[in-house]
C-alpha positions in Angstrom: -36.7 7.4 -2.5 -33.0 8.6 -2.4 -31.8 10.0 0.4 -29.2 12.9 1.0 -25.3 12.0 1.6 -24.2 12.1 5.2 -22.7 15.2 4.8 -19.2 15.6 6.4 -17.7 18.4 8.4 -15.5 20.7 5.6 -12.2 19.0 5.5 -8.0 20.6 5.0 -7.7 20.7 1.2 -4.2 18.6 1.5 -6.8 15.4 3.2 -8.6 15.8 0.0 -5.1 16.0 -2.2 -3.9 12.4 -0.9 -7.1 10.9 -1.3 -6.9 11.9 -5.0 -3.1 11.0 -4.9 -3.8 7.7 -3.5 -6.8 6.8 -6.4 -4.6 8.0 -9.0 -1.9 6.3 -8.2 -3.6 2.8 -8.1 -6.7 3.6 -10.5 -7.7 -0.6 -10.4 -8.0 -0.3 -6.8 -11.8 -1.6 -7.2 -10.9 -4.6 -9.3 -11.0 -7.2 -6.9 -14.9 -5.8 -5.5 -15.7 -5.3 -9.1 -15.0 -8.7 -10.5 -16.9 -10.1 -6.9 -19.9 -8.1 -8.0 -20.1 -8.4 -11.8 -22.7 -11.4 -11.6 -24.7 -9.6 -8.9 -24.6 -6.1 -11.2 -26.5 -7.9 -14.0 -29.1 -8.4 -11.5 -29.5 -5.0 -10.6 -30.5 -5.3 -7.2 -31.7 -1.6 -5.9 -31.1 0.1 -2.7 -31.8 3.4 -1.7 -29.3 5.6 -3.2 -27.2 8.0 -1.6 -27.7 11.5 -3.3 -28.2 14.7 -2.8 -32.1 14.9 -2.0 -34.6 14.9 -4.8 -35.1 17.9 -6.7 -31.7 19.4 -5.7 -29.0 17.5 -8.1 -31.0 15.5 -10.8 -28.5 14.6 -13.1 -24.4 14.3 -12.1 -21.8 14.4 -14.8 -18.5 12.7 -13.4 -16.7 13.0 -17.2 -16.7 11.6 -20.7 -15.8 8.8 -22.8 -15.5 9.7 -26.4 -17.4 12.5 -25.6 -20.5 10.4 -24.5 -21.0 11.8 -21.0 -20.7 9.6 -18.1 -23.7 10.5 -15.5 -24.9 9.5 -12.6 -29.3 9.9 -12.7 -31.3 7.9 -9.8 -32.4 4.3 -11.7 -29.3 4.4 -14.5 -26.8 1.8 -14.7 -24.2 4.2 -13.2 -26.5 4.3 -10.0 -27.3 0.9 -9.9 -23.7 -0.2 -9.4 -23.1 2.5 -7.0 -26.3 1.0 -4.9 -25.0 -2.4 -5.6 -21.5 -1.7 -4.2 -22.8 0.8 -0.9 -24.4 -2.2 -0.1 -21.7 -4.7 -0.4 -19.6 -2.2 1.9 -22.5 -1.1 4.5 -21.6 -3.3 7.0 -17.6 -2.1 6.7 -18.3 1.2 7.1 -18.2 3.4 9.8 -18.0 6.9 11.3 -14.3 7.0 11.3 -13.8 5.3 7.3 -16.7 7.0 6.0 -15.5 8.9 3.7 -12.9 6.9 2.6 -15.8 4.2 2.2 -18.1 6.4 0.4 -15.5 7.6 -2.0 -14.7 3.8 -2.9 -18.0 3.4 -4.0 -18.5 5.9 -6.2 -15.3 5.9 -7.8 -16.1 1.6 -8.6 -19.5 2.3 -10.1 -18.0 5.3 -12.4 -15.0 2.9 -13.3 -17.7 0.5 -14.1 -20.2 2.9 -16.0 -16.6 4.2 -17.8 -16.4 0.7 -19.0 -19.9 -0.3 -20.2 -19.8 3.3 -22.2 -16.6 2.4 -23.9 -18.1 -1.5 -24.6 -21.1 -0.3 -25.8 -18.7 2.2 -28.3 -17.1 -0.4 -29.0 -19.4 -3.4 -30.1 -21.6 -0.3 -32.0 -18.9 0.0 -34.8 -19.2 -3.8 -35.4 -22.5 -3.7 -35.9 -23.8 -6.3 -34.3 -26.8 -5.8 -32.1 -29.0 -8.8 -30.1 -32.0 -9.8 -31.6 -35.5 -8.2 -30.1 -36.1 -11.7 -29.6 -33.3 -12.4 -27.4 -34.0 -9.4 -25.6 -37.7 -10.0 -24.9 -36.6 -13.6 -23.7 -34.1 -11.8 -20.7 -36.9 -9.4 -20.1 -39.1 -12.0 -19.1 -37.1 -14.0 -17.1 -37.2 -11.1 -14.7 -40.9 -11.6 -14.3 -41.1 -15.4 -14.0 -42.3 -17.1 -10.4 -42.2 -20.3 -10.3 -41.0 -20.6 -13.8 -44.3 -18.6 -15.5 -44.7 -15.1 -16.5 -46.4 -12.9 -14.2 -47.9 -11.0 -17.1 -50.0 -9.0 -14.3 -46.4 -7.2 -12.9 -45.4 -7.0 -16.4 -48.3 -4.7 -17.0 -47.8 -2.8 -13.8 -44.7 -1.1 -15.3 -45.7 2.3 -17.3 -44.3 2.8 -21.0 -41.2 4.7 -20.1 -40.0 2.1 -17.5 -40.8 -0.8 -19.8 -38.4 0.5 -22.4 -35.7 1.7 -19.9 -35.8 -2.0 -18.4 -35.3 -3.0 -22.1 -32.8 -1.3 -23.2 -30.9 -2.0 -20.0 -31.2 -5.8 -20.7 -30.4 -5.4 -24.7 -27.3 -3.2 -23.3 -26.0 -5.7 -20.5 -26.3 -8.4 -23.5 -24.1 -6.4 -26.0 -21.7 -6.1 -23.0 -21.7 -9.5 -22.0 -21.1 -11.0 -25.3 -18.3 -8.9 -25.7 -16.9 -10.1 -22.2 -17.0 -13.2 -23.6 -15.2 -12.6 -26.3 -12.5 -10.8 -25.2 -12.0 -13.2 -22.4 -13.3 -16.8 -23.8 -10.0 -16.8 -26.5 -8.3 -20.5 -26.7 -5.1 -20.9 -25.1 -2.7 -22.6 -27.4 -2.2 -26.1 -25.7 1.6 -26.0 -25.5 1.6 -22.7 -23.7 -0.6 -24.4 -20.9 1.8 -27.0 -20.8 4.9 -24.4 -20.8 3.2 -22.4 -17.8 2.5 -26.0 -15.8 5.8 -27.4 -16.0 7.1 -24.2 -14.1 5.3 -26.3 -11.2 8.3 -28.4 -11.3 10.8 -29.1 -9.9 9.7 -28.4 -5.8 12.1 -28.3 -3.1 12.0 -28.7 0.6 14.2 -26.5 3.0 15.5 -26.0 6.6 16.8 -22.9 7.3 17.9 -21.1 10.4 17.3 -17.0 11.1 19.6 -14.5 12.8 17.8 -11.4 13.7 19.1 -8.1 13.8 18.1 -7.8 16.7 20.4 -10.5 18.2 22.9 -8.2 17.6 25.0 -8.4 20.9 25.3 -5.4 23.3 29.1 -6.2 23.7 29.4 -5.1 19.9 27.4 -1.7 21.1 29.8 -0.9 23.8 32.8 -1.4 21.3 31.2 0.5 18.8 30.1 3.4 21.4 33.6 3.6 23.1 35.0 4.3 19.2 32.9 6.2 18.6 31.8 8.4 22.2 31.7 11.8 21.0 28.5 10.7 18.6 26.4 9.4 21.8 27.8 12.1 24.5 24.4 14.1 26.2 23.9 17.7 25.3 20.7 19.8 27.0 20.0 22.6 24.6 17.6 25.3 24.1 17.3 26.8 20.6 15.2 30.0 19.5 14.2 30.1 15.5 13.5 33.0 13.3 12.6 32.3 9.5 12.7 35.6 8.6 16.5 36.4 8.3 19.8 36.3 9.7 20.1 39.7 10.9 16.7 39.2 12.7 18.0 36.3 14.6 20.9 38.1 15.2 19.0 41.1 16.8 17.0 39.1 19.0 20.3 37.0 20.3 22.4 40.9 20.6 18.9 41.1 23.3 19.4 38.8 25.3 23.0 38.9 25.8 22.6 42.5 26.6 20.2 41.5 29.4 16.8 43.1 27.7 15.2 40.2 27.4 15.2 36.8 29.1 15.8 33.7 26.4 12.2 32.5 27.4 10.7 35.6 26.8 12.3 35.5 23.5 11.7 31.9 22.7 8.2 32.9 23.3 8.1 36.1 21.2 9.8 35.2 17.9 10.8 31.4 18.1 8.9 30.0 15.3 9.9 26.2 16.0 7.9 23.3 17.9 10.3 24.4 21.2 8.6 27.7 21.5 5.7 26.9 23.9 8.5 25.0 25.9 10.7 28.3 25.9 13.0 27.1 23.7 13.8 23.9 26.0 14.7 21.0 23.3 15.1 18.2 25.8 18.2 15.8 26.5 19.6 14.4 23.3 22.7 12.5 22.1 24.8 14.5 19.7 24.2 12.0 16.6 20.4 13.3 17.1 21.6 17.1 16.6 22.0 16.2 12.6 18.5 16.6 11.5 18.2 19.6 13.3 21.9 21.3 12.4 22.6 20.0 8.8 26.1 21.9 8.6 28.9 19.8 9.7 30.9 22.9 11.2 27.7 24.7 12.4 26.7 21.5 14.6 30.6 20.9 15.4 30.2 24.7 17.3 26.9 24.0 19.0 27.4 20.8 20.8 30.9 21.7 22.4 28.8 24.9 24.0 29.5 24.6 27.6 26.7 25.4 30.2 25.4 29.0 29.7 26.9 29.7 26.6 25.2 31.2 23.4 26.3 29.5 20.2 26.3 32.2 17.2 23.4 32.1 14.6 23.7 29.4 12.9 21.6 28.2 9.2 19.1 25.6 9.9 16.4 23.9 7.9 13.8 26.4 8.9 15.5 29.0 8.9 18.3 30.6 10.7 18.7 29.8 14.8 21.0 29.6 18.1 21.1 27.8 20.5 22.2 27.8 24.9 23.6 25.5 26.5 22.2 24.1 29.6 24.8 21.6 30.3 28.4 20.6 29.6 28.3 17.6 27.0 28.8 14.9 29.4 29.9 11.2 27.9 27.0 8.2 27.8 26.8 5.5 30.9 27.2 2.2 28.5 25.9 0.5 31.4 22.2 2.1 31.3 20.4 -0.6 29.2 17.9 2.9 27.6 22.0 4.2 26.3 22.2 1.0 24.8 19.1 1.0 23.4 19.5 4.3 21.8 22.6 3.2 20.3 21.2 0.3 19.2 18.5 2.1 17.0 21.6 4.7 15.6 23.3 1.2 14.2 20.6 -0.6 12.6 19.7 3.3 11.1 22.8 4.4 10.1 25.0 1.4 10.4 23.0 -1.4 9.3 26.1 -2.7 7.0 27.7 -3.3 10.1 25.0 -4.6 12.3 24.6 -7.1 8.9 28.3 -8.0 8.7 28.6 -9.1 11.9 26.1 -11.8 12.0 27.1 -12.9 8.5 30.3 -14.0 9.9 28.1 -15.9 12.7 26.3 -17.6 10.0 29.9 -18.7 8.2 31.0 -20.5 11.3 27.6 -22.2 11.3 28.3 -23.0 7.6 31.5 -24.6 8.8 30.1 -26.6 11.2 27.1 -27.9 9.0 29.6 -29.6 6.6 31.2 -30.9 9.6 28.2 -32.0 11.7 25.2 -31.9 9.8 22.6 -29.1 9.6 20.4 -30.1 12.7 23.8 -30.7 15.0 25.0 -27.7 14.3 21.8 -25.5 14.9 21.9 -27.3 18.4 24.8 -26.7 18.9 24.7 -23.1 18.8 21.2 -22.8 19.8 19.2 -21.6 16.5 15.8 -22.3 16.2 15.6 -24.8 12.8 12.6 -24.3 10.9 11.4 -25.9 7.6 9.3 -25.0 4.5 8.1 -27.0 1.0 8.1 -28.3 -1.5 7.4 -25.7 -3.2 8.8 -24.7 -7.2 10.4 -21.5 -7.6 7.7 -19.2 -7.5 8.8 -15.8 -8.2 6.8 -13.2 -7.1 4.6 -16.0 -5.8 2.2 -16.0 -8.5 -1.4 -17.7 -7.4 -1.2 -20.6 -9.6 1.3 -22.3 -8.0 2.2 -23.6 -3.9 3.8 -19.7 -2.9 6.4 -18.7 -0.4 3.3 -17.1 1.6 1.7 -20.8 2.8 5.4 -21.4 4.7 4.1 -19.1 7.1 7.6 -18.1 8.2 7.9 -15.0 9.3 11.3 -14.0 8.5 10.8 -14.7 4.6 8.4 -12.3 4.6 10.2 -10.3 2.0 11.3 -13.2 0.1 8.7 -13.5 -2.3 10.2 -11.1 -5.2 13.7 -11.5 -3.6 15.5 -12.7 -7.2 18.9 -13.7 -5.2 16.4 -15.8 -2.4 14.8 -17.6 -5.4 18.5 -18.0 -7.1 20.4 -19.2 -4.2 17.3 -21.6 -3.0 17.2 -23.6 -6.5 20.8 -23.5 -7.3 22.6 -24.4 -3.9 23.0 -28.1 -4.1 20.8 -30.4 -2.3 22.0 -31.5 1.6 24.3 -28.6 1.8 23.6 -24.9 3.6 23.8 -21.7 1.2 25.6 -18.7 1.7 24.1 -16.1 3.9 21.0 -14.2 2.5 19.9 -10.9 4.4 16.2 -10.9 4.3 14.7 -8.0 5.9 15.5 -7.7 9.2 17.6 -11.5 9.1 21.0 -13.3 8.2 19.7 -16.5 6.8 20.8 -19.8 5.7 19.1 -22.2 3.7 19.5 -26.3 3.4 17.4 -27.7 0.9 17.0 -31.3 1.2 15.0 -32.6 -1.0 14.3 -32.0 -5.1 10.7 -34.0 -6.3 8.6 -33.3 -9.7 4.9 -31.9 -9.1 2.2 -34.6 -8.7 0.7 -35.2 -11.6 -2.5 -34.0 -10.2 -1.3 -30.6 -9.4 0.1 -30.1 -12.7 -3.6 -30.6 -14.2 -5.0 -28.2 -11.7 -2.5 -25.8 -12.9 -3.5 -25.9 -16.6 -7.3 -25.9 -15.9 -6.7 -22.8 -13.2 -4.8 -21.2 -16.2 -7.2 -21.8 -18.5 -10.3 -20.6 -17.3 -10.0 -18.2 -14.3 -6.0 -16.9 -14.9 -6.9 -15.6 -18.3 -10.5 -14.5 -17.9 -8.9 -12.3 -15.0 -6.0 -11.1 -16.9 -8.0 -10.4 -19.6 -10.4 -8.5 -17.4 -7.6 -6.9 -15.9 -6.5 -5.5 -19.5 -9.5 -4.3 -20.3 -10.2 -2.1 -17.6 -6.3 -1.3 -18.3 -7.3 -0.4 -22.4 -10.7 1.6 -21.1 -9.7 3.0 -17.9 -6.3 4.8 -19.6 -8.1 5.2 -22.7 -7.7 9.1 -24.6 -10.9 8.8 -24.8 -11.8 9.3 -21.0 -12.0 12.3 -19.9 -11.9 11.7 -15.8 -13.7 14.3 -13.6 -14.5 12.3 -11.0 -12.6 13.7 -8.3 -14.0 17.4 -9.1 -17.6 15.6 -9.5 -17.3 13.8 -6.1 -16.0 16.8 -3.8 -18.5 18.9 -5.6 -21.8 17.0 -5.7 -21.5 13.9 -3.2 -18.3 15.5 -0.5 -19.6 18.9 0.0 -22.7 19.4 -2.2 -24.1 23.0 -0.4 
């Protein structure tokens, strides 16, 4: 018996805009639940499914594929995959992901009712067709106990469900033999040799990491004392009308003619976040001011307002403000560990060439004293933490079929794995001597690869057989959900279907 979809409290339009963004922009999203629950679709195991009750949607159309509509009726293959997949996910789903949950679910089993349409298009224009025969044999199999035909629950079925149960199984076997034949093409033998010998060579590393974040606060203090009048303190209070200038001018002309206060103002026609405060935006350093005062000049004349002074009105990204001073600018207190802090955060922002500069010419001198000492002395000798990682081949991207970047487990080459100058500099730096400086995320690093060996020969033969069966049967699946799932032919309602029917259906 279906049962109606928990029905969700009536949601901003822009939610329902970035779930649509998000699908659209990644429309294989499902792949990897697909492809774990393509042998389990073919067994079309039922569970309740989650519809609007009985009697109020019968049939839903989600789009087309060469005009053959794509539906969604209680007991079709559509709904079977759907009932499949809600129960793969029921015990990931909760109040909080529910719809985000529910929306996966039926955008997999249309994807995968898209596909069987188009397969089904496709094989009809060869002609070829299973035999009854064949078909009559899977029938039966899903009758057998104990390996004999239960005749007596054959019989049980009524006309109408015997041929829908047929023409289901005739159906999955036209769409299984043309699986196979997509996906069970030879691989020429010397391109599975090409694609294993990329196992080879593999190298081993050590490699010491500066942080960013080691950055010294003696470099801060320098850097703040040439720099003081970006981290002075201002305390401003700002009222914003969107309207126009001469608005903003009219309610400023009040308030310095004493008929209204600022806060009654700010309260009136301020139409920024500050208004509930009066107006009041807080302590900030100057260097914060730039988001909120774009204009070089304009912020130039705010922040040397001294206490109790109006600025003038002043163009602003919402609209057109000004602003009181509540104190005189005063210079920051480089001792306070928060000033440094803040500064800090402004450098690795704004200055991050710098911040990155700095510690490469830390990880020169270490350079230096490598070919003088030897890697291990000299990380000792200034206190870095060695690590090590391999042997490994140069894995760009760190593709699944070989030993990847990933199984290091080292946190600071995180972003390594498509990093062409990481891969570059780790395979062509010569053995037993350190690179040149790599910044890698939020890290200076040096590498010393010390060893070069060829890929046992057994991993080279898991390589071809991984390549030759699963790697291309995925890739190939991959593709054609690529060829179908972009296809002219698809016309793609889903997203109207879902919000209509299954989001809000009364």
């Amino acid at each position: 018996m279906a049962f109606k979809e928990k029905k969700q409290p009536v949601r901003h339009e822009a939610e329902q805009s970035e779930f649509i963004r998000r699908f659209k922009t990644n429309p294989f999203i499902f792949v990897g639940t697909i492809i774990i629950l393509i042998i389990v679709v073919v067994a079309f195991v039922l569970v309740p499914a989650i519809v609007p009750e009985a009697g109020r949607m019968v049939e839903l159309n989600f789009g087309s594929y060469n005009k053959i509509p794509i539906n969604y009726v209680p007991g079709n293959y559509f709904a079977q995959v759907r009932e499949n997949l809600a129960r793969y996910r029921q015990n990931t789903t909760s109040e909080a992901n529910y719809l985000q949950v529910s929306m996966e679910v039926w955008r997999g089993a249309f994807e995968e009712a898209v596909i069987r349409t188009a397969v089904l298009e496709e094989v009809k224009q060869t002609g070829y067709a299973p035999s009854q025969e064949q078909v009559d044999k899977e029938v039966a199999e899903q009758f057998r106990i104990d390996g004999v035909f239960d005749a007596a629950r054959y019989r049980q079925l009524d006309r109408t469900t015997r041929m829908s149960l047929w023409r289901g199984v005739r159906d999955s076997l036209i769409e299984r033999r043309y699986r196979e034949d997509v996906t069970g093409l030879r691989i020429p033998s010397k391109e599975t040799d090409f694609i294993a010998a990329l196992a080879s060579p593999q190298r081993s590393f050590d490699l010491i990491a500066l942080p960013l974040s080691s950055y010294p606060d003696s470099e801060i203090a320098l850097y703040a004392a040439d720099n003081q009048n970006l981290f002075r303190f201002t305390h401003l209070s700002r009222i914003t009308v969107s309207s126009s200038e001469a608005e903003t001018q009219t309610v400023l002309t009040s308030i310095q003619e004493g008929t209204t206060t600022f806060e009654e103002a700010a309260g009136t026609h301020s139409q920024d976040t500050y208004a509930d405060r009066g107006g009041d935006m807080g302590i900030k350093m100057i260097y914060e001011l730039a988001t909120e005062i774009p204009d070089v000049e304009a912020q130039n004349t705010v922040t040397a307002l001294q206490a109790g002074e109006y600025s003038p009105v002043v163009k602003v990204p919402s609209g057109w403000a000004f602003f009181r001073a509540e104190v005189t600018p005063y210079p920051a207190d480089i001792a306070d560990s928060s000033v440094i802090a803040k500064i800090r955060s402004y450098l690795l922002d704004q200055e991050r060439g710098r911040v990155e500069d700095w510690l490469i010419a830390q990880a020169e001198t270490f350079i230096a004293q490598v070919k003088e000492a030897g890697f291990d002395a000299a990380a000792e000798a200034q206190g870095y933490t060695k690590q090590s990682f391999g042997p490994l081949p140069l894995n760009y991207g760190g593709v699944d079929l070989f030993t990847s970047l990933r199984s290091a487990g080292i946190q600071e080459l995180a972003s390594a794995d498509s990093n062409e100058n990481f891969w570059r500099t780790a395979f062509f730096t010569p053995l037993e001597t350190p690179s040149i400086p790599l910044v890698l995320g939020s890290n200076v690093v040096v590498l010393y690869p010390k060893e070069e060996i060829p890929a046992e020969e057994s991993a080279v033969e898991t390589v071809k057989s991984i390549y030759s069966s699963y790697w291309l049967s995925y890739n190939a699946e991959m593709g054609l959900r690529y060829y179908f799932l972009r296809s002219d032919k698809l016309e793609d309602r889903f997203f109207d279907a879902f919000y209509k029917f299954i989001y809000n259906p009364f």
